[in-house]
C-alpha positions, 0 to 999 in steps of 0.5 A: 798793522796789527802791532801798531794797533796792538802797541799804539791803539789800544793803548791809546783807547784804555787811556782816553776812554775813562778820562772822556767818561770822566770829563763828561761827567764833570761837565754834568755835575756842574751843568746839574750844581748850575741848574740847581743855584738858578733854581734857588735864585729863582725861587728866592726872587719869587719868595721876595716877590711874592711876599712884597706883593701879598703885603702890599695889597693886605695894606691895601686890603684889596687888590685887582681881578689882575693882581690876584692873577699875577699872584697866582702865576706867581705862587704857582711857579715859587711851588713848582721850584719846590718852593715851600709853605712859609710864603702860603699863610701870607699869600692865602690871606691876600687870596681872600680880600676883595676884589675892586675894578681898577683904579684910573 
């Protein structure tokens, strides 16, 4: 029994432990390279969200109690992807206009 383990076990187990640590590592990159394009996804959608919007109500000049929430939720979840300042002098602007009850 010893010889098979010694012949045939051991072997065995020098072999397949590096390439399952290498396999498990694989699947980690690409689990961290998938995270990172769905969070630049991410990000790019609420840019693009976030300007529209921003630009729309500037127009407008002026938005909704709901609007200004809807754009704060926003413009904390574009930082919060690491989502840098371009987007921050257009969103502080609209962040300053007045506030009027819904239209009906």
């Amino acid at each position: 029994m010893d010889l098979i383990v010694e012949r045939v076990v051991l072997p065995l187990a020098v072999t397949a432990i590096p390439i399952l640590f290498g396999w498990i590592v694989a699947l980690l990159r690409r689990a961290d390279k998938d995270r990172r394009a769905n969070a630049d996804a991410s990000r790019a959608l609420l840019y693009d969200k976030l300007k529209f919007l921003c630009e729309k109500h500037i127009v407008a000049a002026y938005m909704t109690i709901e609007d200004r929430k809807n754009l704060q939720v926003l413009h904390e979840a574009y930082h919060d992807l690491q989502g840098n300042g371009f987007i921050d002098c257009l969103y502080e602007k609209a962040d300053q206009l007045p506030i009027r009850g819904e239209e009906t």
